[in-house]
C-alpha positions as CSV (number, residue, x, y, z in Angstrom):
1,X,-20.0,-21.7,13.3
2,X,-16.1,-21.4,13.4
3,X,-14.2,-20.9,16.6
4,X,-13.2,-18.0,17.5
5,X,-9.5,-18.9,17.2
6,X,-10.0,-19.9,13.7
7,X,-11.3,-16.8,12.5
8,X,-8.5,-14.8,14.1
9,X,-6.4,-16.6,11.9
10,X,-8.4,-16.4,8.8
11,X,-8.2,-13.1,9.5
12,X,-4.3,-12.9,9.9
13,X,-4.4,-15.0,7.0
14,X,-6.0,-12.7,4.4
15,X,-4.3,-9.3,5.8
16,X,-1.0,-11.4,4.9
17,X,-2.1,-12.5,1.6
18,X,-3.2,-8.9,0.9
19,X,-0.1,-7.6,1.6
20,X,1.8,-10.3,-0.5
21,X,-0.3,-9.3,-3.1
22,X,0.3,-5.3,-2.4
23,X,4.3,-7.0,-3.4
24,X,4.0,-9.5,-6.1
25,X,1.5,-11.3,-7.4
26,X,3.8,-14.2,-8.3
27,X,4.4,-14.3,-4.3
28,X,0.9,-14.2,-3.6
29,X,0.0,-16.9,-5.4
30,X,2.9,-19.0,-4.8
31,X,2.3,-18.6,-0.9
32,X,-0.9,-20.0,-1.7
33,X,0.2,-23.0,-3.1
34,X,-1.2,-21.7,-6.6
35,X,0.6,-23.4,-9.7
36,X,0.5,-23.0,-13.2
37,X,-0.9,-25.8,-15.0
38,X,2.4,-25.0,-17.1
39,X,4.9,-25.4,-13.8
40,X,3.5,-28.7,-12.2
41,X,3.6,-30.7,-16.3
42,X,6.8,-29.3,-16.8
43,X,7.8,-30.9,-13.0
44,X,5.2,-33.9,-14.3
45,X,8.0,-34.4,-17.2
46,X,10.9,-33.9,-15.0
47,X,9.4,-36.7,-12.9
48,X,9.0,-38.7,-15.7
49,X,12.5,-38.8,-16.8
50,X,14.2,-38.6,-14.1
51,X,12.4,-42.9,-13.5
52,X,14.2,-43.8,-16.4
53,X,18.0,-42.4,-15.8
54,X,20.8,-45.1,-15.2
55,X,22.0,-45.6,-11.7
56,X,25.3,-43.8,-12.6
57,X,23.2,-40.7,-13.8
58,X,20.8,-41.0,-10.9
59,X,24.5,-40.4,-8.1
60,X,25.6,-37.4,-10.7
61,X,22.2,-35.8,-10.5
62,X,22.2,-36.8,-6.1
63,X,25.3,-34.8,-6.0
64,X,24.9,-31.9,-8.1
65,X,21.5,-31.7,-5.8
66,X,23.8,-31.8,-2.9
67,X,25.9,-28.7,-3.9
68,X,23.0,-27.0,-5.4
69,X,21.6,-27.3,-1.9
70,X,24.6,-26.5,0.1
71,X,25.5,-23.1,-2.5
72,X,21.7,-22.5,-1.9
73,X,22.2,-22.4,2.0
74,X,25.3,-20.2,2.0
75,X,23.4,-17.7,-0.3
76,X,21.0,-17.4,2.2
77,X,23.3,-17.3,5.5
78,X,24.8,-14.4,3.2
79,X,21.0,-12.6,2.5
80,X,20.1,-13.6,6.1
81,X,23.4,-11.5,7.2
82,X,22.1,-8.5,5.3
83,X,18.8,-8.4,5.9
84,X,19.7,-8.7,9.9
85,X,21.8,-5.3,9.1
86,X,18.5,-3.6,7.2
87,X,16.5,-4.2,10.0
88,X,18.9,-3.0,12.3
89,X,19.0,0.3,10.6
90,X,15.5,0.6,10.0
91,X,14.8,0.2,13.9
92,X,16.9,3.4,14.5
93,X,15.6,5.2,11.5
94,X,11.5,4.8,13.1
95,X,13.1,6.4,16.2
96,X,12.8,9.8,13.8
97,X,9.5,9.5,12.6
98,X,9.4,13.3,12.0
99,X,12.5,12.8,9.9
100,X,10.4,10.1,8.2
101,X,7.4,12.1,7.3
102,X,9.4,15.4,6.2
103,X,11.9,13.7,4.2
104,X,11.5,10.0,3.3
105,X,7.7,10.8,2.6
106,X,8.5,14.1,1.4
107,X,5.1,15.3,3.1
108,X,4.2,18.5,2.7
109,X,4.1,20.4,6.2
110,X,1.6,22.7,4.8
111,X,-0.8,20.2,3.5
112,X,-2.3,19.3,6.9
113,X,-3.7,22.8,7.4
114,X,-5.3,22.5,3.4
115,X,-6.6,19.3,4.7
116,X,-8.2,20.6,8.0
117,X,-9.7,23.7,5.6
118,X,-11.4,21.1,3.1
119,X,-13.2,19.3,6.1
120,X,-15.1,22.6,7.2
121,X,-18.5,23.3,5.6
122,X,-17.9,26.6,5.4
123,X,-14.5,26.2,2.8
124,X,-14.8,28.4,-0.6
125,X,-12.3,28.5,-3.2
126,X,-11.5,32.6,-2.2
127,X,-10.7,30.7,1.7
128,X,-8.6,27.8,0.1
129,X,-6.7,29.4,-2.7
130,X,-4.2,31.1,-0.4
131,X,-3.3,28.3,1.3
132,X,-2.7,25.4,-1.3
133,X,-1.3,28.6,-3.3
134,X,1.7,28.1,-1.1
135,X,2.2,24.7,-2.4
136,X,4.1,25.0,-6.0
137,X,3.7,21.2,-6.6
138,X,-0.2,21.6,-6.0
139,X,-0.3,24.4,-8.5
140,X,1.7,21.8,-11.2
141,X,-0.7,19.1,-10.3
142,X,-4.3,20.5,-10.2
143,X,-3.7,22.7,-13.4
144,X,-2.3,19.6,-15.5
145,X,-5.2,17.6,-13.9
146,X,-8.0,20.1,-14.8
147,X,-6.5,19.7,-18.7
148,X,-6.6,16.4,-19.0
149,X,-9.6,15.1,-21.0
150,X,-11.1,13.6,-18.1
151,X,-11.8,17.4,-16.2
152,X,-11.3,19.9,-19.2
153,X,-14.0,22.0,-20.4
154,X,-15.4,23.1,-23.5
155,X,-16.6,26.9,-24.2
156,X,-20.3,27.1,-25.9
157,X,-18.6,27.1,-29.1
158,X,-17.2,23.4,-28.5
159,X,-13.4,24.6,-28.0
160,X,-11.5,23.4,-25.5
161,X,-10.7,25.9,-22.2
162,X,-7.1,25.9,-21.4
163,X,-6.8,26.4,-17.7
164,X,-3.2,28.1,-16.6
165,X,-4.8,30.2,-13.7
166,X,-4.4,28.7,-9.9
167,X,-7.7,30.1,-9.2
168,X,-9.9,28.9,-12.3
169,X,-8.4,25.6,-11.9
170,X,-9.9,25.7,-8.3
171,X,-13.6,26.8,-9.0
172,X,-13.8,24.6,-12.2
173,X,-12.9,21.6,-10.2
174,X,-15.1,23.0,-7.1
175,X,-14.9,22.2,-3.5
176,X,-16.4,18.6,-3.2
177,X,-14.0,17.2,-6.1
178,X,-10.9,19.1,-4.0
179,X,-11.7,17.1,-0.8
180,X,-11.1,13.8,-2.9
181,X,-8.4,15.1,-5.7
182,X,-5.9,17.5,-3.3
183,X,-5.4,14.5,-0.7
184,X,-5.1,12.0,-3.7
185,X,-2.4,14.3,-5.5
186,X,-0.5,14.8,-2.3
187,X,-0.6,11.0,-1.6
188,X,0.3,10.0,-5.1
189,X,3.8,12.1,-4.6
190,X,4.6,9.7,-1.6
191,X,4.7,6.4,-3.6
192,X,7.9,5.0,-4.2
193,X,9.5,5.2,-7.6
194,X,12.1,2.3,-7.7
195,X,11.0,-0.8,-6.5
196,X,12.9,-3.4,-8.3
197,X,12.4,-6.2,-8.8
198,X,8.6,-5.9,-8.0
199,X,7.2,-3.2,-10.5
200,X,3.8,-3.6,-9.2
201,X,4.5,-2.2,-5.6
202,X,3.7,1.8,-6.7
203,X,0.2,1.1,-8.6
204,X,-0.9,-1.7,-5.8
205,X,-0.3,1.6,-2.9
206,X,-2.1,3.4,-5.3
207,X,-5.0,1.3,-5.9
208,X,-5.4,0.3,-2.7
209,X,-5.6,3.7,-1.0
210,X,-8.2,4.7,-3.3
211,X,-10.7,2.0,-2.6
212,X,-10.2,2.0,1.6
213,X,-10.8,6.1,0.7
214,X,-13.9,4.9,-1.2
215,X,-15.5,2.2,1.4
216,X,-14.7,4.5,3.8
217,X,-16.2,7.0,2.4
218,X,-19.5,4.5,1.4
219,X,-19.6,3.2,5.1
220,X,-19.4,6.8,6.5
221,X,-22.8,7.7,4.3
222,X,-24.8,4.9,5.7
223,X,-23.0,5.1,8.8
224,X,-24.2,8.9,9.7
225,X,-20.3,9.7,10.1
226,X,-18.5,12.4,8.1
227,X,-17.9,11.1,4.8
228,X,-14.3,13.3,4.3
229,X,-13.3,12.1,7.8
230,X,-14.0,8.5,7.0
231,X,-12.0,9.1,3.2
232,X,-8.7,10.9,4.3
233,X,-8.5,8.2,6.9
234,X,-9.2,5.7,4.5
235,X,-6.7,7.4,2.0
236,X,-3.7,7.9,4.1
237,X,-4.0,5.1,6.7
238,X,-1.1,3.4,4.7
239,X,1.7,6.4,4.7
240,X,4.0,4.3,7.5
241,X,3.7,1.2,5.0
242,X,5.2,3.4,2.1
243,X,7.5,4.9,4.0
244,X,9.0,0.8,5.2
245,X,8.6,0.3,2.0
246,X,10.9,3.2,0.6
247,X,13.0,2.9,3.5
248,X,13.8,-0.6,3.1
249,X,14.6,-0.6,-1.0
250,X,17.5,2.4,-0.1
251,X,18.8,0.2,2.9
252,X,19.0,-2.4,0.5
253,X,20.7,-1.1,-1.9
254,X,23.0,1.1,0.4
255,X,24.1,-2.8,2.9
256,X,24.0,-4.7,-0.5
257,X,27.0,-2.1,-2.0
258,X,28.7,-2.1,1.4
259,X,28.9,-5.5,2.0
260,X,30.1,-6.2,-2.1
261,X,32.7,-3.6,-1.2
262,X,33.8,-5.4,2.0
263,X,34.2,-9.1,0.4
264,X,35.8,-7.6,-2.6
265,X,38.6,-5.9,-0.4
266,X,38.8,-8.8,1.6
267,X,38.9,-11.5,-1.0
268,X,35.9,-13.2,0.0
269,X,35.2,-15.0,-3.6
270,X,32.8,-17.0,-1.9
271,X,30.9,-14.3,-0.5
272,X,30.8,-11.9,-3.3
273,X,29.6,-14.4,-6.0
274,X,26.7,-15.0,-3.1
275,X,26.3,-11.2,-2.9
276,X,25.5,-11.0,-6.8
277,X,22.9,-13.3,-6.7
278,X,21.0,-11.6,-3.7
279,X,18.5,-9.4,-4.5
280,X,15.4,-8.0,-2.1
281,X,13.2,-9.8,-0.7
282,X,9.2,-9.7,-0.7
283,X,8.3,-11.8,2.3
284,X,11.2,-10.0,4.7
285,X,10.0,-6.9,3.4
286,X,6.3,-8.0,3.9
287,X,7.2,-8.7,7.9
288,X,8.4,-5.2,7.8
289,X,5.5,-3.8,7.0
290,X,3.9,-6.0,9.4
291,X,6.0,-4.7,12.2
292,X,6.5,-1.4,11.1
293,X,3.8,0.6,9.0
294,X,0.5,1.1,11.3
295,X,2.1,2.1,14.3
296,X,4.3,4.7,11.7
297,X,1.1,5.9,10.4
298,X,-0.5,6.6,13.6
299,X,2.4,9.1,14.5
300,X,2.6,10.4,11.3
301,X,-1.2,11.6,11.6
302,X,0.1,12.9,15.2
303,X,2.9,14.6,13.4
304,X,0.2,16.4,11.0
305,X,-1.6,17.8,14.3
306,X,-5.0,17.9,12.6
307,X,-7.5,20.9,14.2
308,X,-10.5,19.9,12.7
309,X,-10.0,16.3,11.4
310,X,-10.6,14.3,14.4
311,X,-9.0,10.9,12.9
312,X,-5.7,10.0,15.1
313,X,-7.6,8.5,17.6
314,X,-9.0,5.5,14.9
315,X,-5.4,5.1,13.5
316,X,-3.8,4.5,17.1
317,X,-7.0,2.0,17.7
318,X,-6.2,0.4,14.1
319,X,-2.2,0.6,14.3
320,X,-2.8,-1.2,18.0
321,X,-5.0,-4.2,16.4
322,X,-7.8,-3.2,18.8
323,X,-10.8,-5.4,18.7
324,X,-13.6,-3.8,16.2
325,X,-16.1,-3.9,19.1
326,X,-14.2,-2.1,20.9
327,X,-13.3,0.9,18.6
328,X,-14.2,4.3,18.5
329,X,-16.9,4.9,15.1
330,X,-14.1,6.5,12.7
331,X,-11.9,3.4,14.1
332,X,-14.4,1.4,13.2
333,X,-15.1,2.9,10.4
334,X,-11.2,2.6,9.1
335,X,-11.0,-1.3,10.1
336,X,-14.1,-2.0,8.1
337,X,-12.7,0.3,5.1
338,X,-9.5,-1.8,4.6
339,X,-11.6,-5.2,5.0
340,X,-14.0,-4.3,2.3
341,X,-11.2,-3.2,0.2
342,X,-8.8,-6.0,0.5
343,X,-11.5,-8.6,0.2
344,X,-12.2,-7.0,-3.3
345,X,-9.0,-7.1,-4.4
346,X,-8.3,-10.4,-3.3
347,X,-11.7,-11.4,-5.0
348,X,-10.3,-9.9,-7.8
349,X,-6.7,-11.5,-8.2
350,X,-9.2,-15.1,-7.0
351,X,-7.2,-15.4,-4.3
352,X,-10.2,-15.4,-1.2
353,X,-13.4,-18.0,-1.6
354,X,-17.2,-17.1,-0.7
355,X,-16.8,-19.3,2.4
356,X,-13.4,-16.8,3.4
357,X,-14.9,-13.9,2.4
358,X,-18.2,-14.1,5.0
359,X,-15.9,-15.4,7.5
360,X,-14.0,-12.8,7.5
361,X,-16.1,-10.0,6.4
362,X,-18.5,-10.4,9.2
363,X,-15.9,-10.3,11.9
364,X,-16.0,-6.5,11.3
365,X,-19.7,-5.6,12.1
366,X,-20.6,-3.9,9.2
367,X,-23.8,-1.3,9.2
368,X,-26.4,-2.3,7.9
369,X,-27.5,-2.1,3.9
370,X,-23.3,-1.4,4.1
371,X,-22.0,-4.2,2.5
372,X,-25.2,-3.7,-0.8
373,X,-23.7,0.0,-1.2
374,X,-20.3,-1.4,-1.4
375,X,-21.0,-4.1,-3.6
376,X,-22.2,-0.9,-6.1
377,X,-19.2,1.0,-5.8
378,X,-16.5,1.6,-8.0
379,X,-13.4,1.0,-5.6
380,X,-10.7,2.2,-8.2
381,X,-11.6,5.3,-9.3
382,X,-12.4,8.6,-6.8
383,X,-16.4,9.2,-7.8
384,X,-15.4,13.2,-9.0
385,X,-18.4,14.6,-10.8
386,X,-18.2,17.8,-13.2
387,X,-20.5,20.4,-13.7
388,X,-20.9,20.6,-17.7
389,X,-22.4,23.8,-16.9
């Protein structure tokens, strides 16, 4: 049985990985010390040769090493020098979290009420229609959705309906599907949209706010909880991580031109070739959104002011790294979510062992016959079922 220490850093351990992942693969795996057979012959060769140089060759290569190194180190005094700015900026910028949520997220302030309407039993499409009518982009969304061939429907004559009303849109898709398709549309909007030079930042968010919203929603079943509580929480737990993460890319860019600027006019040669061979930065971003994104989240569900979804409580419990035995049931509930997700993914990309995985996975408590549903479910897709009728 592992100390108790131990598995408090496993645990660290895998949350960072995951999140290295969520950033770049390449990252990931080099963090891990994972090589391509290609990389280590290729240094094999290098090795190789480098025996047989002349001693003459062997002081050139020494001192080109040397200025590689020393170049190397003013490059990253220079990166060190902006990224000390970003985070300077980005402290004063959490200070606004409303500003954050309206217009770094671009969050909808009308959504939150659409929300609270989809978690009451009693919703209809004549109660919801009038409120996610108000939403222009919702409109857009739902009635391109409901024609794609995934949700479009045939007449009895095998033609294909084309949907352009707000309201048929609603009733084909029907209530249940809206509690898991409105929240994923709305989410979807908040992703960030350039994220050079790691292309896989937006479809990561993506992938891995669907399956928390799914074990969430699994966990809540056999848990007796309410499954739509357990998947918006799920689903939106990581808004303050996309909003460090869109935050930090135009902070980037905005120091990186200033400081180019600045060297240029001042004739800092040295400085601006350093500049142009700076660009952003995976692990200082990744201890960002360490810092940064839970606690973010938590006041952006406060800033949403939920009536009927009672979920703020588990995001303060989660965003405050509460112990798991100690959390309310939907914090709970969230904690195990993201565990069962990331150690999936992780699984996936082979980057977590059998031994890792129960280690970690039973820190969280799981309910039991839990962890047999999950193992069942289909973590990257929403589980929307149509009535062919």
């Amino acid at each position: 049985m592992k100390h108790t220490t131990e598995l408090a850093k496993l645990k660290s351990d895998i949350h960072q990985r995951f999140d290295r992942l969520t950033l770049s693969l390449q990252s990931a795996q080099r963090a891990m010390g994972i090589e391509s057979e290609k990389i280590a012959f290729e240094l094999t060769e290098q090795s190789d040769a480098r025996r047989t140089l002349l001693r003459v060759e062997k002081q050139a290569i020494r001192d080109k090493e040397l200025n590689k190194r020393s170049h190397a180190s003013f490059v990253n005094s220079i990166r060190d020098m902006v990224h000390k700015e970003i985070r300077a900026r980005l402290i004063e910028l959490v200070k606004d979290p409303d500003n954050l949520f309206h217009d770094v997220l671009a969050f909808d302030h009308r959504l939150p009420e659409v929300l609270d309407l989809l978690s009451t039993k009693a919703c209809s499409i004549s109660k919801l229609e009038p409120s996610a009518a108000n939403m222009p982009w919702l409109y857009d969304e739902l009635i391109k959705l409901i024609n794609t061939p995934k949700y479009r429907k045939v007449d009895a004559k095998g033609k294909v309906v084309v949907v352009e009303s707000f309201k048929v849109a609603l009733s084909f898709l029907g209530i249940e599907n809206l509690r898991m398709l409105i929240p994923s549309v709305a989410f979807r909007r908040c992703l960030p949209q350039i994220t050079d030079p790691y292309p896989e930042i937006k479809t990561r968010l993506m992938e891995a706010s669907i399956g928390t919203a799914m074990s969430c929603k699994k966990i809540a079943q056999v848990s007796d909880l309410d499954e739509y509580h357990g998947f918006i929480l799920g689903l939106l737990h990581d808004l303050g991580k996309i909003a460090v993460i869109r935050l930090y890319f135009k902070l980037f860019d905005a120091v990186h031109k200033e400081a180019t600027i600045e060297a240029e006019s001042e004739r800092k040669r040295d400085e601006h070739l350093a500049l142009g061979e700076i660009t952003p930065s995976d692990e200082f971003l990744r201890q960002l959104i360490e810092e940064f994104s839970y606690p973010l989240s938590a006041r952006f569900f406060e800033i949403m002011q939920f009536k009927r979804l009672f979920v703020s409580e588990a995001l303060n419990e989660f965003a405050q790294n509460k112990a798991v035995s100690h959390m309310s049931p939907y914090g709970k509930l969230l904690a195990q979510g993201v565990a069962y997700n990331r150690y999936r993914t992780l699984k996936l990309n082979k980057m977590i062992n059998m031994d890792e995985a129960k280690d970690f996975l039973r820190q969280f408590y799981f309910p039991k016959g839990a962890l047999s549903v999950l193992k069942t479910t289909d973590l990257r897709e929403l589980d929307v079922e149509m009535d062919e009728n």
